[in-house]
Rosetta silent file (secondary structure, phi, psi, omega in degrees, C-alpha in Angstrom):
SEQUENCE: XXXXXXXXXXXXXXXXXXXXXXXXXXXXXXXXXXXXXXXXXXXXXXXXXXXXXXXXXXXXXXXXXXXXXXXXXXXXXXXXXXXXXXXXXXXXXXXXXXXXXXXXXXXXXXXXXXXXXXXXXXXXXXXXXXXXXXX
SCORE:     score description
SCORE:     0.000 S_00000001
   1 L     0.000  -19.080  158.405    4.595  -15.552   84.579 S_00000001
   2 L   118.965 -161.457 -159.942    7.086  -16.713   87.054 S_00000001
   3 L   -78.181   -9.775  148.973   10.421  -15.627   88.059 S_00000001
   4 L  -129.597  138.380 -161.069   11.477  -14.214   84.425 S_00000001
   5 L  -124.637  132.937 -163.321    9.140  -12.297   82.958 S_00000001
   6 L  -128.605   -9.536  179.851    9.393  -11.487   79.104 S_00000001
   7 L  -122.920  154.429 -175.567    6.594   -9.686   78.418 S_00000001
   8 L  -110.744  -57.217  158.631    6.248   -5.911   79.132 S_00000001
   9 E  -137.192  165.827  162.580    2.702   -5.362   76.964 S_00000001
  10 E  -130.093  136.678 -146.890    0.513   -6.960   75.114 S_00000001
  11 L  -136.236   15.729  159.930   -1.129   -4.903   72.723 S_00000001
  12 L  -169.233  158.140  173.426   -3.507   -7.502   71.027 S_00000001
  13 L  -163.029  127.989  179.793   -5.019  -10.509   71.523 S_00000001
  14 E  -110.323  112.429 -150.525   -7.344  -12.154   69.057 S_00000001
  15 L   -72.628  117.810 -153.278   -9.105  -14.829   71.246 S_00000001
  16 L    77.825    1.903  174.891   -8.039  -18.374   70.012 S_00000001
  17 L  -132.324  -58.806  164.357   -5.885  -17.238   67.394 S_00000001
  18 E  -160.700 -175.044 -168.831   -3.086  -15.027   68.371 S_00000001
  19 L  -167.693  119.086 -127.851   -1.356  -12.649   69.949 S_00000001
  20 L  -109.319  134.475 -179.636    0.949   -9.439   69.725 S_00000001
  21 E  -141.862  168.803  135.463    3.385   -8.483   72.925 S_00000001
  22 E  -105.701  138.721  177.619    6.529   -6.680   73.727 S_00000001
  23 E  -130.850  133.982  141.576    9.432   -7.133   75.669 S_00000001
  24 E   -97.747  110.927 -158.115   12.696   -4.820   76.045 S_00000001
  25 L   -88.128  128.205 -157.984   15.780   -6.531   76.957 S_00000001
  26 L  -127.443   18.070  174.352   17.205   -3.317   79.276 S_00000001
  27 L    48.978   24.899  136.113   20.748   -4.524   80.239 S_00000001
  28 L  -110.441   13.403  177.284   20.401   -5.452   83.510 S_00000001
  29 L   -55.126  144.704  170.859   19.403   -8.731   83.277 S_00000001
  30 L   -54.616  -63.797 -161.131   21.639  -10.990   85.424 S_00000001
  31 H   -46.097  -21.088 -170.386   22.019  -13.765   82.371 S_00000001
  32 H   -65.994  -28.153 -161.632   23.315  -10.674   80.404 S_00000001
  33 H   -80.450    5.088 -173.784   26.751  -10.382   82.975 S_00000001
  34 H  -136.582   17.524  176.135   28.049  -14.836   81.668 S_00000001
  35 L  -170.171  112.819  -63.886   26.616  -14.475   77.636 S_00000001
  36 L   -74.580  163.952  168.260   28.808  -12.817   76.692 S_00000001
  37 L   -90.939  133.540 -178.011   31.441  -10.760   78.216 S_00000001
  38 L    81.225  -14.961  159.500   31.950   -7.585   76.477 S_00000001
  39 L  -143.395   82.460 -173.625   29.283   -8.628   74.053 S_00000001
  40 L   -59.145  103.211  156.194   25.978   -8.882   76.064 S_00000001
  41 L  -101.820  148.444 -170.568   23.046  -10.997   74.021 S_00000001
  42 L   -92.634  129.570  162.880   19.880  -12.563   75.065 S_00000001
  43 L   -49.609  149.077 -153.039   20.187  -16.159   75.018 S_00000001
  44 H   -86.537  -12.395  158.275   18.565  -18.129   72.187 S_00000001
  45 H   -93.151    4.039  152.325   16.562  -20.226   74.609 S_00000001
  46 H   -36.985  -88.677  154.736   15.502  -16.980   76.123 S_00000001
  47 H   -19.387  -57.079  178.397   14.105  -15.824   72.951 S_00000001
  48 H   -68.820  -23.388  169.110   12.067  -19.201   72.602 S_00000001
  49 H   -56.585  -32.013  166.163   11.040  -18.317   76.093 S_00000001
  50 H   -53.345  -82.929 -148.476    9.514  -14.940   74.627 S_00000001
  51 H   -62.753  -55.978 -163.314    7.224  -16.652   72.355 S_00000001
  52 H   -48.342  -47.495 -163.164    5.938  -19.333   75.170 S_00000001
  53 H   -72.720   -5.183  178.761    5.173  -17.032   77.420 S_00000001
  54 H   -63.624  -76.994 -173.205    3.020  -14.728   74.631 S_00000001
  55 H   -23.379  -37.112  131.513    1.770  -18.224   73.963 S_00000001
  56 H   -74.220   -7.019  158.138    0.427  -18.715   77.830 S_00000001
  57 H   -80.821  -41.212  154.697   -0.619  -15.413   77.845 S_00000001
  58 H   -26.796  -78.436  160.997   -2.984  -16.558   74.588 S_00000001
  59 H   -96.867   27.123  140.660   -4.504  -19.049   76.304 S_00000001
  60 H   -44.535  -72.055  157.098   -5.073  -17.729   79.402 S_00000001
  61 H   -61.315  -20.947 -164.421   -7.109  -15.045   78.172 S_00000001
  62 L   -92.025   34.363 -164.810   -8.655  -17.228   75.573 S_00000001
  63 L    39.688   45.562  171.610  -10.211  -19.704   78.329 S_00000001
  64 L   -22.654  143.012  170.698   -8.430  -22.793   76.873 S_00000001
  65 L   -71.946    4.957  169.168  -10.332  -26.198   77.382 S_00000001
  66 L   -90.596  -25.132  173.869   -7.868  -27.477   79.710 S_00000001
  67 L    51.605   35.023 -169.110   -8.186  -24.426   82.055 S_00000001
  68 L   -79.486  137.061 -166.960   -4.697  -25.466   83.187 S_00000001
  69 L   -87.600  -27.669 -152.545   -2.746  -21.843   84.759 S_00000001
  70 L  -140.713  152.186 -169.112    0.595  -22.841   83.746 S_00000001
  71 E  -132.092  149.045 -163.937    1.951  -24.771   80.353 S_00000001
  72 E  -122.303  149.831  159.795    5.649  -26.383   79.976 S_00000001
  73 E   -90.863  148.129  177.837    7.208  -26.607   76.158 S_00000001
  74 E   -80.187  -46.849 -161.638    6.883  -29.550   74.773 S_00000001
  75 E  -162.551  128.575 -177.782    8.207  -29.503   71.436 S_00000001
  76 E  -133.278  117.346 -166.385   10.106  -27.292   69.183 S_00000001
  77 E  -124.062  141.915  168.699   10.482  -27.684   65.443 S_00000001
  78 E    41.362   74.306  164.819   12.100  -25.512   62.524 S_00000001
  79 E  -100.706  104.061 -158.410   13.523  -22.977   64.569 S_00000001
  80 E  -130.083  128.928 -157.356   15.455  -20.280   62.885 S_00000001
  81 E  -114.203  171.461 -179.843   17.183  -17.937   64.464 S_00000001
  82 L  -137.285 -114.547 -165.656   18.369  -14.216   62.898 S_00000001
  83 L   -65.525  179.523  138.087   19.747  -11.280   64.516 S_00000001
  84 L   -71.492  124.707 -162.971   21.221  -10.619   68.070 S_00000001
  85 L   -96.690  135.971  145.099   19.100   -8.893   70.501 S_00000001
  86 L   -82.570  149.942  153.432   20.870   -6.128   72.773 S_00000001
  87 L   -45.409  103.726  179.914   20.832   -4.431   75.535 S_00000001
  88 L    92.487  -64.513  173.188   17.831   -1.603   74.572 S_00000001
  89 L   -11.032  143.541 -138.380   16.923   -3.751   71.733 S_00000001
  90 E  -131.479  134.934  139.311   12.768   -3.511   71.863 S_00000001
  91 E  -157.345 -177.478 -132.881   11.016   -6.586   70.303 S_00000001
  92 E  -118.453  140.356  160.174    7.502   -7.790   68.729 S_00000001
  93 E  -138.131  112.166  167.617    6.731  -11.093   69.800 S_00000001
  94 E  -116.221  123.555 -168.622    3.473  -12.404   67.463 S_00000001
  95 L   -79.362  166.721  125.931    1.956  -15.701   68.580 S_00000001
  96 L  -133.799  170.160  144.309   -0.654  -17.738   66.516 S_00000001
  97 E   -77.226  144.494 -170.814   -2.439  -21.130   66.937 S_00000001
  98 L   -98.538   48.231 -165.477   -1.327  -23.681   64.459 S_00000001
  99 L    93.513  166.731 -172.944   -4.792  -25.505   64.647 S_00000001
 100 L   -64.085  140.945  151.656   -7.260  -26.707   67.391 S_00000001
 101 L   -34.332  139.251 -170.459   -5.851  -27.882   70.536 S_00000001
 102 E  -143.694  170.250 -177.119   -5.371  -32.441   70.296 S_00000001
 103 L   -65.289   10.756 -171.632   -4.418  -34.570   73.190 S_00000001
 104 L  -117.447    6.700  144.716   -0.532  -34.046   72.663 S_00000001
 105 E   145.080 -161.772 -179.369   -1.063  -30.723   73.547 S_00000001
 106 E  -110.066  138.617  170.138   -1.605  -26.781   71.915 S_00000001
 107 E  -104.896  123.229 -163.565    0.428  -25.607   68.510 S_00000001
 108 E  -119.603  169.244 -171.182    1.632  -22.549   67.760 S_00000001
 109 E  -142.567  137.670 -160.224    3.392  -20.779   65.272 S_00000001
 110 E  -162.228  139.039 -162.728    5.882  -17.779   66.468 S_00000001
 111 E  -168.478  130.082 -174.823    8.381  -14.935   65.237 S_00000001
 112 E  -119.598  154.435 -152.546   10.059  -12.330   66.859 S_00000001
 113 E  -150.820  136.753  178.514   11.300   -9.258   65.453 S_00000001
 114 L   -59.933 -172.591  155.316   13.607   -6.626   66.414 S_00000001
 115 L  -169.696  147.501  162.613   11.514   -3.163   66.099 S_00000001
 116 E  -129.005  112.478 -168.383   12.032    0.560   66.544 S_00000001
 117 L    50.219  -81.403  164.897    8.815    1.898   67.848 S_00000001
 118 L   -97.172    6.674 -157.655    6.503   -0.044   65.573 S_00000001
 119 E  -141.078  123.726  170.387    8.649   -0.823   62.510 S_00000001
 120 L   -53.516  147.955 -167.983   10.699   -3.811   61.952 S_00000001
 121 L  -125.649  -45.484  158.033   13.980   -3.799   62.129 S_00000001
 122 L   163.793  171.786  155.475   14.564   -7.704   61.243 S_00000001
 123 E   -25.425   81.047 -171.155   14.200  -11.029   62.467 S_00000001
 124 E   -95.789  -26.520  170.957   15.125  -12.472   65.497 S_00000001
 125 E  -156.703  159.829  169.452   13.841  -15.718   65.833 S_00000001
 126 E  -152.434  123.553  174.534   10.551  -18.341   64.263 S_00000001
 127 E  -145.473  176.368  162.607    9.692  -21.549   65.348 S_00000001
 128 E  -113.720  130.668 -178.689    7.085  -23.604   65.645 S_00000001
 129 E  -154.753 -178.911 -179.144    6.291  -25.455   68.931 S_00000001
 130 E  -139.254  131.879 -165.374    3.710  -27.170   71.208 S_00000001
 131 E   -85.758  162.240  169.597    2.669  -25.956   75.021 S_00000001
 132 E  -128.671  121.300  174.888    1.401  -28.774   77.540 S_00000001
 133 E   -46.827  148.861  171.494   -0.496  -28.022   80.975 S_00000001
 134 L   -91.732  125.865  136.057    1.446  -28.629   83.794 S_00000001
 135 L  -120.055    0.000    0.000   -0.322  -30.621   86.496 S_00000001
């Protein structure tokens, strides 16, 4: 997954349609010590960075037809963001496909939620976007 890594588990994966991970932001991230001081938050392209990387873990496993290892974002539409994730803040990141893969790339639909153990806690972010292979 590269040099930041966002997912911890993934604890479903329905092949071609979606897929349910966790990450725990654990207050040692470097970006945590310049946003902000004295009130440490995960950055909000961070967050969209959760959902991509569910989103190349999706079609990894699901043998995409491009059979490309690594995907760039393309495009990000009606993004809404809600609470602030913390340090020890736990969250749900569930992936779907937004329709078949087309030549401008794969679409997803994506929302992450604070949680305590299994049970939402609220909203942290939903968007919609589209991954591209890198080659």
């Amino acid at each position: 997954m590269g040099s930041f890594c966002f997912i911890d588990k993934i604890t479903e994966v329905k092949n071609r349609e979606s897929i349910t991970a966790f990450f725990e932001l654990k207050g040692t991230e470097k970006f945590l010590k310049d946003h902000f001081q004295g009130f440490p938050v995960m950055p909000g392209v961070l967050l969209l960075e959760v959902l991509k990387q569910a989103a190349c873990a999706l079609l990894n496993r699901s043998g995409s037809q491009d059979n490309a290892p690594f995907y760039r974002l393309a495009r990000v539409d009606d993004v809404k963001f809600g609470q602030f994730v913390r340090p020890g803040n736990r969250l749900k990141a569930f992936v779907r496909m937004a329709g078949e893969a087309d030549p401008s790339g794969h679409h997803f639909e994506g929302r992450l939620d604070w949680v305590n153990g299994q049970d939402s806690r609220g909203k942290v972010l939903s968007a919609e976007f589209q991954l591209v292979p890198v080659v």
